[in-house]
N, C-alpha and C positions, 0 to 999 in steps of 0.2 A: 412445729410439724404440721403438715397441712393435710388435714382430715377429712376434707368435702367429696365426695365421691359424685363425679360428672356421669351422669346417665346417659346411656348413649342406645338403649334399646331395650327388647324384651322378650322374655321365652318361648319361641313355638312348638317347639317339637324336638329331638334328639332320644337320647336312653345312654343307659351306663355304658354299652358296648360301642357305644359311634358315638358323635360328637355332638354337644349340642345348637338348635339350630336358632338363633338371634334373628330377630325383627330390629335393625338398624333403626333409628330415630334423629340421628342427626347427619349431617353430610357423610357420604363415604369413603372423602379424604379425609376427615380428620379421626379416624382408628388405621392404624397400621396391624400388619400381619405381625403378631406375636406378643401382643398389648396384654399386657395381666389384667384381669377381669372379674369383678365379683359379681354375686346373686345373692343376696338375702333374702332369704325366705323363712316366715316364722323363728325358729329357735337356732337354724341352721344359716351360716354363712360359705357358700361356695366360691373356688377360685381355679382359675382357668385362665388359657390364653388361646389368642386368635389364631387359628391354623391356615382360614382362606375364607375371603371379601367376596360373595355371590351376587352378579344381579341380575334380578326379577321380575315377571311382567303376571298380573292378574289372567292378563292374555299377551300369545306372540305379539299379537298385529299393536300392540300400543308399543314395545318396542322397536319394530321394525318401522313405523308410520313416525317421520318426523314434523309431530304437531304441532312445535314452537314455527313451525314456517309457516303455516297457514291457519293458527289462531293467534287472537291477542295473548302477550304474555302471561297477563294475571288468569287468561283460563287453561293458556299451557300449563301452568304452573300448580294450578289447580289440578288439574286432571293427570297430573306426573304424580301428584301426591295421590293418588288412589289408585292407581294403575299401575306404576312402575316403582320398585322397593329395592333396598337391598339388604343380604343376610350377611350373618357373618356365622363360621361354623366356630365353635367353642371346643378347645379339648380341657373337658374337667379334670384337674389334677387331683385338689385338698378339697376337705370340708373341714368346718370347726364349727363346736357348739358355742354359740353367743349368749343362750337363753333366753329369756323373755327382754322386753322393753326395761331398757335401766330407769331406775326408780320408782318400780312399781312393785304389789306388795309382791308380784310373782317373781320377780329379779333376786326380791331379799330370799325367797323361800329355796330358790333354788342356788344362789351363794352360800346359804346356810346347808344345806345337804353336799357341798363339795366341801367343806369344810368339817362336817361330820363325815367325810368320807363316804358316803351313801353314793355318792356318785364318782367319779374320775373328774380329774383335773382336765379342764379344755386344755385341747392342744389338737394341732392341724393335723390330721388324718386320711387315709386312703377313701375316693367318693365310693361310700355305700347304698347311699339312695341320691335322690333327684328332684330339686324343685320341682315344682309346679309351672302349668302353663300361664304365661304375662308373669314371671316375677320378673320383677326390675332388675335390668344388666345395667352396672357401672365401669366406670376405667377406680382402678385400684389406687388408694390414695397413699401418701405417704407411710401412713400408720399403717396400714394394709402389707404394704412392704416389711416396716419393720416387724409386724406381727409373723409374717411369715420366713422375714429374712434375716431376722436381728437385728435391734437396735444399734445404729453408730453410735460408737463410743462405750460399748460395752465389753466385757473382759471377751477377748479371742475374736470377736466380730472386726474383720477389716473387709475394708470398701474396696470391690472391685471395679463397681462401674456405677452406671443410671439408667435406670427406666429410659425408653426410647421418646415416648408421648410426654412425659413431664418429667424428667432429668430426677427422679428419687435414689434418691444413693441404694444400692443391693449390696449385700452385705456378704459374705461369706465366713463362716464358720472354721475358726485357722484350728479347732484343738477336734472338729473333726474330722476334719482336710487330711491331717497326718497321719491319723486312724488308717487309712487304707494307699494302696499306692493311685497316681491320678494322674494322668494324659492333657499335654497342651499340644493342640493340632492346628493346622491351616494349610493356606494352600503356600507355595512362596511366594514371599514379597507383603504378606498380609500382618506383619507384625510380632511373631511368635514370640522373636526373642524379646522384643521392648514387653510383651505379657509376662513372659518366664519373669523380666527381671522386675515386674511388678510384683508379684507372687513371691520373689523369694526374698525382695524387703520387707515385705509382712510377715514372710515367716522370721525373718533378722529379727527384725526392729520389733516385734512382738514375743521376740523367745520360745517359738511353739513350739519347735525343733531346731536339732542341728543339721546344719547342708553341707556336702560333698558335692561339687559341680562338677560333672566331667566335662572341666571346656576345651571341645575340639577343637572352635575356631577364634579363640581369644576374647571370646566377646565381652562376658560378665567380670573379673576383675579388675581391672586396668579401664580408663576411660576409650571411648572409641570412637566413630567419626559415622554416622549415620551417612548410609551410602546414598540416598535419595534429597536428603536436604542439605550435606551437609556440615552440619552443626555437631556439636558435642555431645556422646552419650557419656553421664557418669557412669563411672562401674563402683560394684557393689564397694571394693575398698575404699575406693575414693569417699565415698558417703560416710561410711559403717569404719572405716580406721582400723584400728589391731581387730575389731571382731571378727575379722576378712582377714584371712592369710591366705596370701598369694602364691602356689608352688608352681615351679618351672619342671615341666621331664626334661632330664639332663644334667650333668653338672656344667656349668656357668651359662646354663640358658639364660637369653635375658627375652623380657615379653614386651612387646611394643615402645622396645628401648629402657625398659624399666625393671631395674632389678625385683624378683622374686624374693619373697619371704626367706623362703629355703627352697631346696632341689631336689627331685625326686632321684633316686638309680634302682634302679630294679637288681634284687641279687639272683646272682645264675642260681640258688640253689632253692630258691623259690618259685623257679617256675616247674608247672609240671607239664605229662605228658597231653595231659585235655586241655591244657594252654593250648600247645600246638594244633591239637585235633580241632581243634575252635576255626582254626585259619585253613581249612581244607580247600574251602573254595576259592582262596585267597591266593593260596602257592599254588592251588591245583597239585595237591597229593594224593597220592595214589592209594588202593586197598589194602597194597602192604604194609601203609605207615602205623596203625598199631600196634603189631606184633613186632617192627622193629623197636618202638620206643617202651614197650613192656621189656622187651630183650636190653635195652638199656639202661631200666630202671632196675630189674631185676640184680644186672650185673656192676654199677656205678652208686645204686642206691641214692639218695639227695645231688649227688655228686654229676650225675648223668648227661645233665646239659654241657657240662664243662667240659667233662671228657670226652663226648661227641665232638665237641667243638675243635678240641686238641688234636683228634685222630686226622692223619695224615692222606687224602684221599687218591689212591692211584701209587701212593712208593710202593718202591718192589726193592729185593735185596739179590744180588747175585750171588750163588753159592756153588760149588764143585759135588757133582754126582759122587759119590766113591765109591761105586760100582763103576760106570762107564767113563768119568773124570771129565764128563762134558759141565759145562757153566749153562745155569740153566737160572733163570728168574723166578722169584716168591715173595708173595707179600710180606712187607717189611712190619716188625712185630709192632709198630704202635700203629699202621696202617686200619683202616677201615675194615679193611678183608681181612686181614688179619686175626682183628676182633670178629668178623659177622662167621667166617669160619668158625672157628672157638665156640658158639654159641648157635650154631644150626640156623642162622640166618640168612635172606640169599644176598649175593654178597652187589650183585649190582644195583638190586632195591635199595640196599642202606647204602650205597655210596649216591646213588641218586638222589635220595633225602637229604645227604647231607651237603650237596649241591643247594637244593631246594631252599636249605632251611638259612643259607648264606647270609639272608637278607637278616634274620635273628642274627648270628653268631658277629654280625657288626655293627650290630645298632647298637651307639656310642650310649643310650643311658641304661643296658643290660652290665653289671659290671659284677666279675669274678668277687672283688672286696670294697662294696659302698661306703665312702667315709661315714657316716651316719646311716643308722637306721633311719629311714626317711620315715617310713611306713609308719611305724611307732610313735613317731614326732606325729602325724596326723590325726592319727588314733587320740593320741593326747589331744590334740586341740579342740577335736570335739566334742570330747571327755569333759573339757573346761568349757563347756557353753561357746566357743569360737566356731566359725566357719570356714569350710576351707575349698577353695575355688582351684581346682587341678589345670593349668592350663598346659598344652601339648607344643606350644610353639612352632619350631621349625616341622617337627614330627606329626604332621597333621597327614598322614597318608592311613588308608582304610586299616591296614595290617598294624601300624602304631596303636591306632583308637581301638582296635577288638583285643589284641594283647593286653595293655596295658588297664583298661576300661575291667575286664576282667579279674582278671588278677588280684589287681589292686582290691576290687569289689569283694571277691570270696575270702579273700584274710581281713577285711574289716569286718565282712558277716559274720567270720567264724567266729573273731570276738567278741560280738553284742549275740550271737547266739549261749557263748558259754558266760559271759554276765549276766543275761536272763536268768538262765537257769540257775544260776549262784541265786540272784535277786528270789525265786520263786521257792528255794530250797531256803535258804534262810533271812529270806521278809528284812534286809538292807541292801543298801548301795543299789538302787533302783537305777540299771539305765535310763538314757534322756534317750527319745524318740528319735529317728536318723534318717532324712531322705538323703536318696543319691540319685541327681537329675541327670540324665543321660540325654545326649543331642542325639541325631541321627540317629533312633532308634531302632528303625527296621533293618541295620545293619548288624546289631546286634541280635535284636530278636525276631526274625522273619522265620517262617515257617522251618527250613533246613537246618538254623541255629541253634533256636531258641531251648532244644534240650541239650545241649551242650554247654550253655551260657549260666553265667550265677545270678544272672539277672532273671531270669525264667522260674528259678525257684524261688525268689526275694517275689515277683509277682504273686506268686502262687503260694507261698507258705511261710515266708518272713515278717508278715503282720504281727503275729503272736508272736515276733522276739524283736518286737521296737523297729523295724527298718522296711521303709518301703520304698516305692519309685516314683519318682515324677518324670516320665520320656515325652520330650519334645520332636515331632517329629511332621511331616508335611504327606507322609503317604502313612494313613494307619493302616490300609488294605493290606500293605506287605508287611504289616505284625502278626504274630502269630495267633488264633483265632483265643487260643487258651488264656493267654496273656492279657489279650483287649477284653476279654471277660470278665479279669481281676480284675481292671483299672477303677475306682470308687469314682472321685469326681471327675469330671471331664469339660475341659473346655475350650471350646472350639471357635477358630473362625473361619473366612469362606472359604467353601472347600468343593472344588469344580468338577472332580470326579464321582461319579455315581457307585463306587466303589468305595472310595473313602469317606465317603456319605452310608454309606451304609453299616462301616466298620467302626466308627464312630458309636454310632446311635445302635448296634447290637448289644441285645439283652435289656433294651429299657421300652418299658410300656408305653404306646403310643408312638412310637418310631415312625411308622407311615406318614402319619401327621406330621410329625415334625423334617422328615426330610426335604420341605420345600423350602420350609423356614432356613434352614440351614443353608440351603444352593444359594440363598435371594440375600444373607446379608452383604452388608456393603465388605469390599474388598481390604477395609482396614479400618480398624476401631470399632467394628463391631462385632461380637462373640455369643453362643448360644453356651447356657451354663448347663449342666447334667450332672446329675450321679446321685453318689455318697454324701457330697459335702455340700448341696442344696437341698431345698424339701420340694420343688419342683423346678423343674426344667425353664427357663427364662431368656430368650436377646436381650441384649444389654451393650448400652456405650460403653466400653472401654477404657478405664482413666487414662489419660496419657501420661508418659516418663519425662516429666519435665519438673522444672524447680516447684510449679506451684506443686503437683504430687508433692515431693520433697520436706517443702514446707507443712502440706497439711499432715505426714505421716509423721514427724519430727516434735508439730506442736507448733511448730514458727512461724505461720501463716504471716503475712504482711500485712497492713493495716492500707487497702485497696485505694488509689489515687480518685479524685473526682473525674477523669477524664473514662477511667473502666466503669466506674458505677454509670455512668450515662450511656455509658457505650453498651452497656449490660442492660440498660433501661428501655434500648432505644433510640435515642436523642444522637 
């Protein structure tokens, strides 16, 4: 592990409220914007990163006057070094207590008082005070990383990525990643999915939790064909085998020509009426549709979809007056009007809904009697430490993904909500922790949705019973404000609106600062980490989804040819 910390400057000026301001001492190409950064001072060790590269003139006119044209080099050069500087501004994240100089008797003294308990245990902390002026800036060394980001190779620590300036692996924290729900964002095209399916082989292959994928567009199960190069993407089963169970919606769906595990069918008597009210914006239904679908559950009971469904819309019966013995038309008794008469409904609202609702009453994997409990089959799977990747196949349209995405979501909540509570009542059978990733999120959770949706409340109050979210999504602006609030870790790449720059980085200290960071990384493989599940905010390379990943998360690394070590050398 490489431990030398390259100094690259020194204290002038800053305070806890603004950032600090660095006297640069070496070139000012070689720090980049967002470079992790220490300051040791006496007992205390600070850590920060670069927010913006300043440059400086003792006076204007040495800027503006170019005096390499008309002096000799070595006294340009000279008089650039005392006249023209450059800063760098610091946003201070941690501090930690080092204590004195190791091996001295003041090191023993104060090892033995944490140890007596007389003091607290170091560990990285919120900055409460502030170096002094000239203490020595460094770029953060390996150990510096791992100090703050977990050591590789330790229980729950997997590797996301590497430091920008010297490639140090940063780590993330998978057992408190699942703690809270967490957001993968970008702009399109910038890689999201190959992130998600980084993230959720760590969370496989490390056991942290179990995953429900809602895959809209086939991506993570089954292998897939990277649209930009090309080449093969493996999907999660491919890798990961029976721990990856692949469902199809549908019965005999197949997914990119490849039989599913098993099938999902949705039963009519599972869905209710906030299903439907979910999809308002979807059918464009009207104000009357609750009052008719309470009038249906009221009168149908579980049963209510079906029978909606069965009511015959527009028959009419002809019958003889007997009074005047004229033949006169009436809604036929299993008719629509029929029923909404009978029950003080109006009768052209509910035959218009059921118009409306067509596009339900034929969708081929909604079915009156599913050969199998689908649902239960999946419940189990996760039950047993498996995962299980929903994919939608043919049924990739807006009004599939919000029904079924739903639904499915609030009867799996229900149950790890009432196993909690068993678990907290009687101290066994401890739920296993559950995310459930959602694609397209702001389709689900956008401002008009999101208190309709079961996802809204998993955001906001499903932590305390094992389940949270991970929503992958390319516009956070259109989530809902309450929602992007929950989100713990978060991680993002470039992302070209000022909107979703700002929806992002809401509710985290120092956000102004870091909004440029964010606009400026590169458009793919590069990611800013936030939240819950780091101890400060970081860019970071991106590992890429290819065999070596593979190899080094498996253990199998290869034993590197002489023609890459040279190549890696240089040579």
């Amino acid at each position: 592990m490489t431990n030398k910390n390259q100094p690259i400057g020194y204290l002038v000026g800053g305070g806890l409220k603004e950032s600090f301001n660095v006297r640069l001492t070496v070139p000012s190409q070689e720090v980049q914007e967002g470079a992790f950064t220490v300051i040791r001072s006496g007992d205390w060790q600070y850590y920060g990163i670069v927010t913006d590269i300043q440059l400086g003139a003792t006076d204007p006119r040495f800027a503006d006057e170019q005096t390499e044209m008309r002096l000799p080099p070595a006294l340009a050069n000279a008089l650039h070094g005392q006249t023209l500087y450059t800063n760098l501004e610091i946003l201070p994240t941690l501090m930690l207590d080092r204590g004195p100089e190791l091996g001295t008797p003041e090191y023993a003294a104060w090892q033995k008082s944490i140890e007596a308990g007389l003091r607290d245990e170091p560990r990285p902390r919120p900055v409460k005070n502030i170096p002094p002026h000239h203490a020595q800036v460094t770029l953060a060394s390996e150990g510096d990383i791992a100090e703050i980001f977990g050591k590789v190779g330790e229980k729950g620590n997997f590797v996301i990525g590497s430091t920008r300036e010297q490639d140090h692996p940063v780590c993330i924290d998978l057992s408190k990643f699942v703690q809270r729900s967490s957001g993968v964002f970008g702009a399109t095209g910038t890689g999201k999915s190959f992130l998600t399916r980084i993230v959720l082989a760590g969370l496989i292959n490390y056991d942290a939790a179990s995953v429900l994928v809602l895959d809209m567009h086939n991506e993570y199960g089954f292998d897939d064909t990277a649209s930009d190069t090309g080449k093969t993407v493996p999907g999660l089963k491919t890798k990961f085998g029976s721990k990856v169970q692949v469902v199809g919606l549908g019965a005999g769906t197949s997914i990119r020509e490849t039989n599913p595990d098993f099938h999902l069918e949705i039963a009519m008597d599972d869905i209710q009426p906030a299903d439907v009210l979910m999809l308002t914006r979807t059918l464009n239904l009207r104000e009357t549709t609750p009052t008719i679908l309470d009038a249906l559950k009221r009168t149908f009971k579980k049963k209510w979809f079906s029978a909606y469904k069965n009511m015959l819309n527009g028959a009419t019966v002809e019958i003889e007056d007997e009074r005047t013995g004229k033949i006169k038309k009436m809604p036929a008794p299993e008719s629509i009007a029929a029923w909404a008469l009978e029950n003080g409904v109006n009768v052209m609202a509910a035959e218009a809904l059921h118009s409306k609702l067509g596009r339900l009453f034929n969708a081929p994997y909604i079915a009156e009697n599913p050969a199998a409990d689908s649902v239960k089959q999946m419940i189990d799977n996760l039950d047993n430490g498996k995962h299980v990747v929903l994919s939608f196949g043919e049924y990739d349209s807006d009004l599939d993904y919000l029904l079924v995405s739903n639904l499915l979501t609030r009867k799996i909540s229900t149950v790890w909500e009432k196993r909690v509570n068993y678990f907290r009542t009687n101290k066994k059978d401890e739920p296993r922790n559950l995310i459930i990733v959602v694609e397209e999120a702001h389709k689900l959770l956008n401002k008009e949705m999101a208190a309709q949706t079961t996802f809204a409340t998993i955001a906001r109050e499903m932590r305390k019973y094992y389940v949270t979210l991970m929503i992958v999504d390319q516009r956070p602006s259109q989530i809902y404000d309450e929602v992007m609030s929950q989100l713990g870790t978060r991680i993002s790449g470039w992302l070209g609106d000022d909107d979703d720059i700002r929806a992002v980085l809401s509710g985290l200290a120092g956000r102004e600062a870091l909004r440029g960071m964010l606009a400026r990384l590169q458009p793919k493989e590069e990611v800013l980490l936030l939240g819950w599940g780091v101890p400060m905010p970081l860019p970071v390379k991106s590992r890429r989804y290819d065999e070596r990943f593979w190899e080094e998360l498996k253990g199998k690394k290869k034993k590197r040819g002489e023609a890459e070590t040279l190549k890696e050398l240089g040579f």
